[in-house]
N, CA, C and O of each residue as an XYZ file, in Angstrom:
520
protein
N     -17.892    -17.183    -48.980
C     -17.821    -17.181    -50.426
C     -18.982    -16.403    -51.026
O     -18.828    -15.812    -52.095
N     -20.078    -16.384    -50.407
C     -21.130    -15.424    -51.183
C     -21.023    -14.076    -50.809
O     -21.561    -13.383    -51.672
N     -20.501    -13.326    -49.776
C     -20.567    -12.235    -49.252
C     -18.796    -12.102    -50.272
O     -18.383    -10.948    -50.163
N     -18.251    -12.602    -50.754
C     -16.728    -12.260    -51.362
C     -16.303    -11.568    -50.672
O     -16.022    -10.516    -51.248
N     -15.916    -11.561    -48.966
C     -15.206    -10.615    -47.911
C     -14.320    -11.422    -48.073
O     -14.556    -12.571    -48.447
N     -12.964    -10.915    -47.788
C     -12.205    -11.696    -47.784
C     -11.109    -10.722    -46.255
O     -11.675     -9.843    -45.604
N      -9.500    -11.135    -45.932
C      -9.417    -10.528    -45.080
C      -8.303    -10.161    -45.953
O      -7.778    -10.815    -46.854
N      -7.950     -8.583    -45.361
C      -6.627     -8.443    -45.499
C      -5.300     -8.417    -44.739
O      -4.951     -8.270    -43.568
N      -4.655     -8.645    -46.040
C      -3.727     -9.101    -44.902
C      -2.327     -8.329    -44.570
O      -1.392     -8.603    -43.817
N      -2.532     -7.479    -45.268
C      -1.087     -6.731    -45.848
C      -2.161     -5.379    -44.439
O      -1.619     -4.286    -44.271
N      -2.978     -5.545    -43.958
C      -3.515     -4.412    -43.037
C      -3.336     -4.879    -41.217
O      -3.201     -4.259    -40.162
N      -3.439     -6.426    -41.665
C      -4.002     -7.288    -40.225
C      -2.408     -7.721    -39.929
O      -1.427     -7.889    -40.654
N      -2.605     -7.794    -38.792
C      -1.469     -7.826    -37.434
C      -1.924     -9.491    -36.637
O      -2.983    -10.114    -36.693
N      -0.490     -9.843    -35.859
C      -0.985    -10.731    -35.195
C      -0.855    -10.342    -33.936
O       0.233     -9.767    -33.891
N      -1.389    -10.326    -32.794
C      -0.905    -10.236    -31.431
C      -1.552    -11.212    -30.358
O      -2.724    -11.314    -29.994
N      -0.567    -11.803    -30.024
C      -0.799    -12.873    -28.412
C      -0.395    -12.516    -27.558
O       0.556    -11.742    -27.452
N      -1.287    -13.197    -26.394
C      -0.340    -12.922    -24.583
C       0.060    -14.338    -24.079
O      -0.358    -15.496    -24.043
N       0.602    -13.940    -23.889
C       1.044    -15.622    -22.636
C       1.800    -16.701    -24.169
O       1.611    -17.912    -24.060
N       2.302    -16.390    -24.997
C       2.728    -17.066    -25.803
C       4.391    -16.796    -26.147
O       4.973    -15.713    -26.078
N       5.001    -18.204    -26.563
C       6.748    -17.744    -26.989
C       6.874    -16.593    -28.243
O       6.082    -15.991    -28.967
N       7.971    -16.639    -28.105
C       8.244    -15.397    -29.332
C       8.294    -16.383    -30.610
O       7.832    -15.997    -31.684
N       8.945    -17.839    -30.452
C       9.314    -18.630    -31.692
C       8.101    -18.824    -32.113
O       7.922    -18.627    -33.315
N       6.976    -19.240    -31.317
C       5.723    -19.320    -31.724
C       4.827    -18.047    -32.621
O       4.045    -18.172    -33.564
N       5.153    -17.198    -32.126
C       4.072    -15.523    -32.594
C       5.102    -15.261    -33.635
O       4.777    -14.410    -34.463
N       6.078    -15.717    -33.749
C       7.295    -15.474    -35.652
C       6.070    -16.401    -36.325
O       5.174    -15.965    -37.047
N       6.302    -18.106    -35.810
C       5.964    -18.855    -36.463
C       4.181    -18.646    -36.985
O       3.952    -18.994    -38.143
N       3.159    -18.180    -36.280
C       2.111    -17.403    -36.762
C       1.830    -16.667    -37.518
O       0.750    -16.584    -38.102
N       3.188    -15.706    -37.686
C       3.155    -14.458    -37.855
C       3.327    -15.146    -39.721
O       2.649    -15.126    -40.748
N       4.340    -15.559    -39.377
C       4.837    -16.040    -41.012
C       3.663    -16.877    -41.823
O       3.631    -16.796    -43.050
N       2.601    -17.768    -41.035
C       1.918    -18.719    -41.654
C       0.880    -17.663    -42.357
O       0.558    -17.643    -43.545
N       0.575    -17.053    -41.623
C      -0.657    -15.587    -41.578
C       0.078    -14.550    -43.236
O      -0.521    -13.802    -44.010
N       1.212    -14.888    -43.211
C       2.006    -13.826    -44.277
C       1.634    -12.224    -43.541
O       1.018    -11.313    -44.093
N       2.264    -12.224    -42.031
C       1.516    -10.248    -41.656
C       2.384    -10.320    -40.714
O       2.817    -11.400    -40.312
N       2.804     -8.997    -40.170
C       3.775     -8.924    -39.266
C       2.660     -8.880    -37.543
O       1.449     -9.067    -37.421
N       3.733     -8.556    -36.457
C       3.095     -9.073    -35.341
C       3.366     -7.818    -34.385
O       4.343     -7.070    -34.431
N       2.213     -7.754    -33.456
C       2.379     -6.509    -32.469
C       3.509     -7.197    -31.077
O       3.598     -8.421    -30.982
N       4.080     -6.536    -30.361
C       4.663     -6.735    -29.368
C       3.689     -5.900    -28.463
O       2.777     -5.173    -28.857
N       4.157     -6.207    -26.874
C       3.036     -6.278    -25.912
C       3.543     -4.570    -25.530
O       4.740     -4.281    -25.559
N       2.825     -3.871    -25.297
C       1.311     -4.221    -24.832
C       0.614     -3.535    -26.481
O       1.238     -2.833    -27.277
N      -0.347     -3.857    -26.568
C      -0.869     -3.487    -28.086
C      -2.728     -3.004    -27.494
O      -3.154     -3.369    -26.398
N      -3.429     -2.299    -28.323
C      -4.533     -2.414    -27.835
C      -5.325     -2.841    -28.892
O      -5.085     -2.512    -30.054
N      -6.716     -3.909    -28.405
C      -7.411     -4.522    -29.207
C      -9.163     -3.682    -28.596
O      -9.495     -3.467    -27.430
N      -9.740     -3.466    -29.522
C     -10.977     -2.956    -29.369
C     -10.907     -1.576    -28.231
O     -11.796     -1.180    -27.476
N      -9.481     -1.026    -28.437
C      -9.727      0.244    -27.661
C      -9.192      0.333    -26.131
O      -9.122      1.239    -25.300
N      -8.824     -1.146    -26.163
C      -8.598     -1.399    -24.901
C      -6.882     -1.854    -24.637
O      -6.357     -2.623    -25.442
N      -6.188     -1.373    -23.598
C      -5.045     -1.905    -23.598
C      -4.615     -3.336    -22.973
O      -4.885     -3.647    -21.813
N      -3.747     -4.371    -24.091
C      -3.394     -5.811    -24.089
C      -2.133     -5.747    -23.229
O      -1.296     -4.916    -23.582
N      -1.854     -6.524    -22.112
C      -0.733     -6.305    -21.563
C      -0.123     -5.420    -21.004
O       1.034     -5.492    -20.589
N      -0.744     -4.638    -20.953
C      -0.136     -3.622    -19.827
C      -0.192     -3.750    -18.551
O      -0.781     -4.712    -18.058
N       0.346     -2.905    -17.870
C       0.351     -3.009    -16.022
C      -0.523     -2.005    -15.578
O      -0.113     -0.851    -15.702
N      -1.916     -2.225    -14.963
C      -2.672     -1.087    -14.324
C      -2.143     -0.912    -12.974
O      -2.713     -0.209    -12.139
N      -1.300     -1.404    -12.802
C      -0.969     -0.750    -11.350
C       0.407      0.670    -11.507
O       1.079      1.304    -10.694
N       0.267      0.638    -13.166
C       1.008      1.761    -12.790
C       0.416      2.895    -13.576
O      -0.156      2.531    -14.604
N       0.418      4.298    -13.312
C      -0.421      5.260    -13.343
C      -0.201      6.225    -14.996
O      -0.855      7.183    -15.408
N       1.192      5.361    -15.757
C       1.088      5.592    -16.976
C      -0.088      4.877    -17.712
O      -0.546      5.349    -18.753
N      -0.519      3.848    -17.212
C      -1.696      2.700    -18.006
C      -2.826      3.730    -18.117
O      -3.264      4.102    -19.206
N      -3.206      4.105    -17.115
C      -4.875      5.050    -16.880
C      -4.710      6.498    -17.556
O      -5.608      7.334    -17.452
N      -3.336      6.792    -18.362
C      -2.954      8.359    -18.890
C      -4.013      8.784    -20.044
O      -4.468      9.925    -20.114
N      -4.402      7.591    -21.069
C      -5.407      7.491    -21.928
C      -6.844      7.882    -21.413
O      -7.526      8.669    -22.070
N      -7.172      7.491    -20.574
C      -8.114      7.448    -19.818
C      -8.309      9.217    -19.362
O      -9.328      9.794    -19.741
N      -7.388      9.876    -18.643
C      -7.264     10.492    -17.877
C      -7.243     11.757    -19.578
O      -7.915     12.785    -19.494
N      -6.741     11.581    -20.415
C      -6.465     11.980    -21.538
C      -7.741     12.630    -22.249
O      -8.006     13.831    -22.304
N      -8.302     11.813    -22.656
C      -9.715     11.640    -23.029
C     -10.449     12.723    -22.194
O     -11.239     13.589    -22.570
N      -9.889     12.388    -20.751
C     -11.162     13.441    -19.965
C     -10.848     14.655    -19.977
O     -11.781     15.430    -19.767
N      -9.626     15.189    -20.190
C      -9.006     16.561    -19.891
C      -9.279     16.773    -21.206
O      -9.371     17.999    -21.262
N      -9.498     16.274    -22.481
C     -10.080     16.901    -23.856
C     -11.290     17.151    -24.173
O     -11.483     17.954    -25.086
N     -12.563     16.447    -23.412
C     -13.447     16.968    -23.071
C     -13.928     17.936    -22.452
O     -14.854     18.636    -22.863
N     -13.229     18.088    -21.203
C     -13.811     19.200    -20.213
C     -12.588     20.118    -20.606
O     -12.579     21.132    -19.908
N     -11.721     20.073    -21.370
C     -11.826     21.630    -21.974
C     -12.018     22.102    -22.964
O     -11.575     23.214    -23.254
N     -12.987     21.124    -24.035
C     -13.870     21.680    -25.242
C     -15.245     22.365    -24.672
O     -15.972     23.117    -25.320
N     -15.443     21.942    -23.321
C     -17.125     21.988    -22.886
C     -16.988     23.425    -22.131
O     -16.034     23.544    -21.361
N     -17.835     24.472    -22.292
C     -17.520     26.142    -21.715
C     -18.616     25.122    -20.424
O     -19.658     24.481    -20.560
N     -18.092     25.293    -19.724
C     -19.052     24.760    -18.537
C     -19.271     26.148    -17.332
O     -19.700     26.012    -16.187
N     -18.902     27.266    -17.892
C     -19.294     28.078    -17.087
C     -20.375     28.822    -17.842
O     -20.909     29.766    -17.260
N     -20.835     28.447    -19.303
C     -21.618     28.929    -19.390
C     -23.019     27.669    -19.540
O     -23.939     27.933    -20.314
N     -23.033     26.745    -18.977
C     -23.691     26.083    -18.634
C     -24.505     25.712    -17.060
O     -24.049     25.517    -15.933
N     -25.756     25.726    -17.554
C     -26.415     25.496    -15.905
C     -25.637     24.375    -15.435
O     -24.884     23.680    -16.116
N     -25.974     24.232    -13.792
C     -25.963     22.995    -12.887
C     -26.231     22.059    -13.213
O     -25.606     21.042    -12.913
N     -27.417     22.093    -14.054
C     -27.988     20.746    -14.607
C     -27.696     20.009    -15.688
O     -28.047     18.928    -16.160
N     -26.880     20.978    -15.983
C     -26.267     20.205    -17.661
C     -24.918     19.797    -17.540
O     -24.262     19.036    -18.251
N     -24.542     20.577    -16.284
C     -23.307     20.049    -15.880
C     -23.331     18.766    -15.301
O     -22.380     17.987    -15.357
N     -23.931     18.636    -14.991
C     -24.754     17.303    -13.509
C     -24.984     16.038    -14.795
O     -24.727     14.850    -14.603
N     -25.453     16.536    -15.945
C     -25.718     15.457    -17.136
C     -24.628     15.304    -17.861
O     -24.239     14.221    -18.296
N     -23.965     16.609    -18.061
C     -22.725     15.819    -18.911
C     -21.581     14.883    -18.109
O     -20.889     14.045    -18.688
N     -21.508     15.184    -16.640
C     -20.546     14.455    -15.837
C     -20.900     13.231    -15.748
O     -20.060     12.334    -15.816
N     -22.343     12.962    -15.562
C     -22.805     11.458    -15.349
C     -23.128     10.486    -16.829
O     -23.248      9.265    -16.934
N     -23.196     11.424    -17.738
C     -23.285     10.414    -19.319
C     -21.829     10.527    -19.863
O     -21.164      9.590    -20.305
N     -21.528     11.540    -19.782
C     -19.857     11.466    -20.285
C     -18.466     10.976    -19.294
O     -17.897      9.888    -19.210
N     -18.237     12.182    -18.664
C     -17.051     11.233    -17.570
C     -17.200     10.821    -16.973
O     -16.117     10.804    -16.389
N     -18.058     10.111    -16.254
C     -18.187      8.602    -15.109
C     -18.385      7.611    -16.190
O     -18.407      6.478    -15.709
N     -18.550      7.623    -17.576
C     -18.792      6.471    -18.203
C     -17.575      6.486    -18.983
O     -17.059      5.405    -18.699
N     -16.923      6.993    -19.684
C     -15.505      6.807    -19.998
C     -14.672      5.775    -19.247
O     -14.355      4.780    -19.901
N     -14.344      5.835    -18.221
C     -13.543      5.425    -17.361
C     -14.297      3.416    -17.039
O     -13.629      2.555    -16.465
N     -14.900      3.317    -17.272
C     -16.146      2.442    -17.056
C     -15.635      1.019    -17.743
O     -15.533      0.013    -17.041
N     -15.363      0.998    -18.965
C     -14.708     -0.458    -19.964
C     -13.565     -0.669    -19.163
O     -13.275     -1.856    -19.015
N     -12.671      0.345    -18.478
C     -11.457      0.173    -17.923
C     -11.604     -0.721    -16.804
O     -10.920     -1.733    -16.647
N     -12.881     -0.163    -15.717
C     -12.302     -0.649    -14.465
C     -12.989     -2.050    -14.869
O     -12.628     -2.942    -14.101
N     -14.012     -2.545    -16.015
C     -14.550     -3.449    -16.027
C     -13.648     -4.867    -16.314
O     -14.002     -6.032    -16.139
N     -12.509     -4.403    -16.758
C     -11.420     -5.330    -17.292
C     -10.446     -5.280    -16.429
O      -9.724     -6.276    -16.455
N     -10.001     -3.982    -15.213
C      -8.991     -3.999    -14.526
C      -8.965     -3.008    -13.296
O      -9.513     -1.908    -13.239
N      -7.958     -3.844    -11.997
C      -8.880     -3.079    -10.897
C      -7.887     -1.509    -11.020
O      -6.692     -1.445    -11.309
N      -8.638     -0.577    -10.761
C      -8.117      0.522    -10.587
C      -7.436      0.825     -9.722
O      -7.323      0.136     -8.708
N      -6.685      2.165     -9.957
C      -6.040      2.730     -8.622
C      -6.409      3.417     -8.036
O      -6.985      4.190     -8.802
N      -6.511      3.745     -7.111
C      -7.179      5.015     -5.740
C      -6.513      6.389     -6.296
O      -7.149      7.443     -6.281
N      -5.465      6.317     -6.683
C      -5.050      7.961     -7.216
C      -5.655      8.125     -8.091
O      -6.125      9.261     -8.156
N      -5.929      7.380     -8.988
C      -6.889      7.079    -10.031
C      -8.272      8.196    -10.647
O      -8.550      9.006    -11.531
N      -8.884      7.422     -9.275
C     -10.130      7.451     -9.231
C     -10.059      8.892     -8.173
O     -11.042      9.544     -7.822
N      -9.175      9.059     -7.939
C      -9.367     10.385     -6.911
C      -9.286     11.783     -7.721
O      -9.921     12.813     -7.496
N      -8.255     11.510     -8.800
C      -7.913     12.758    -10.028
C      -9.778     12.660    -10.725
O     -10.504     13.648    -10.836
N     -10.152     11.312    -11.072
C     -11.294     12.163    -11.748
C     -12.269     12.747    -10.841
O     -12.837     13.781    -11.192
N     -12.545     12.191     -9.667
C     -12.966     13.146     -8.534
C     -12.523     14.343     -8.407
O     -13.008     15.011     -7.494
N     -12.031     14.632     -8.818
C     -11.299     16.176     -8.598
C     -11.502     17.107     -9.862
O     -11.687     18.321     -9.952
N     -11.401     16.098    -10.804
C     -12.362     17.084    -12.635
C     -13.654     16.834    -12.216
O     -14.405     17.790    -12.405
N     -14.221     15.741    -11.648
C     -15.959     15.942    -11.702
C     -16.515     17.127    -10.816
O     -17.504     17.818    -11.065
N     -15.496     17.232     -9.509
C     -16.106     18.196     -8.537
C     -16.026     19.452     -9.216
O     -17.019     20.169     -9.332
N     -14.454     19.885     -9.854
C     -14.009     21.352    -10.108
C     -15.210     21.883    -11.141
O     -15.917     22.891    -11.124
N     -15.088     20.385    -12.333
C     -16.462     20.862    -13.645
C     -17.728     21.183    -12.839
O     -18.446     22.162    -13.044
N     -17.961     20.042    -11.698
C     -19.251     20.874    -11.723
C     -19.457     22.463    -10.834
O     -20.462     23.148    -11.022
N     -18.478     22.832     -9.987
C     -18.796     23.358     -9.092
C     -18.484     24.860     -9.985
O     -19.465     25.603    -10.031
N     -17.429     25.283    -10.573
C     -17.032     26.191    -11.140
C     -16.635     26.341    -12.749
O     -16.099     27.408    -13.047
N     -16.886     25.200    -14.007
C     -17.271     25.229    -15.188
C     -15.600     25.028    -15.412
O     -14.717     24.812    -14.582
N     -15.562     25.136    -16.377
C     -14.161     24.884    -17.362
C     -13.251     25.590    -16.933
O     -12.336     24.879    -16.517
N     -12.999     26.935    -16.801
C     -11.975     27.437    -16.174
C     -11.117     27.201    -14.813
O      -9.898     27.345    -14.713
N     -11.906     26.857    -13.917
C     -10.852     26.122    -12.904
C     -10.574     24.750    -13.592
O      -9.466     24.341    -13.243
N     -10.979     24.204    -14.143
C     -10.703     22.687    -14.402
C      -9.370     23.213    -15.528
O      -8.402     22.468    -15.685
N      -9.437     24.185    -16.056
C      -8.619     24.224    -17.436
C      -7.195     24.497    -16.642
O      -6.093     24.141    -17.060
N      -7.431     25.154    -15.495
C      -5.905     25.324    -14.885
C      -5.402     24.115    -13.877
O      -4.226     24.000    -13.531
N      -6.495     23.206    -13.447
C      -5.860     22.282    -12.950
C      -5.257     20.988    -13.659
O      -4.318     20.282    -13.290
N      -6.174     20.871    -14.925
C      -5.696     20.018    -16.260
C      -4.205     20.269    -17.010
O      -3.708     19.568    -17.891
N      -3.721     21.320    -16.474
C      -2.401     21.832    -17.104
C      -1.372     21.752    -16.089
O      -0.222     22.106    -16.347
């Protein structure tokens, strides 16, 4: 009441896991807001989905192929390559596996952008990203 925040509601969504549908109506209606169906993402992260299948990690994988082909990495030293791989794409991928176990193909594709970025800069990576 002193801060006068209030929520909105005509913006805010409801979404549950592990709950009936009669139940997430019956929420949905008390709340006056409509309701997400699964999988939805909350804080960036995906609710309900299946990581064992290799559409889940596409975001992920997404993200990295828009980076390393904004970055001219051939006109960048070794060393900046060596810094942007270890502050940028090994940490991307990072909230994911912390919430869900990964897959080995996975983790082998970004092995394969970290090696190409560093070894030969954006242009081999830009033709294997396509």
């Amino acid at each position: 009441m002193v801060s006068v925040l209030r929520v909105n509601f005509h913006k805010s969504t409801v979404g549950v896991v592990s709950i009936s549908e009669l139940d997430l109506c019956v929420f949905s209606k008390c709340l006056n807001n409509r309701y997400m169906g699964l999988p939805f993402k909350y804080l960036g992260m995906p609710i309900g989905g299946n990581p064992r299948r290799s559409m889940f990690w596409n975001p992920v994988v997404d993200k990295i192929r828009s980076r390393l082909l904004r970055w001219k990495g051939i006109l960048l030293s070794m060393a900046s390559r060596l810094c942007l791989i270890k502050s940028v794409i090994s940490a991307l991928p990072l909230s994911y596996f912390s919430f869900f176990k990964h897959l080995s193909v996975f983790v082998t594709r970004l092995d394969v952008f970290r090696h190409s970025f560093f070894g030969a800069g954006a242009m081999r990576v830009g033709r294997l990203l396509r």
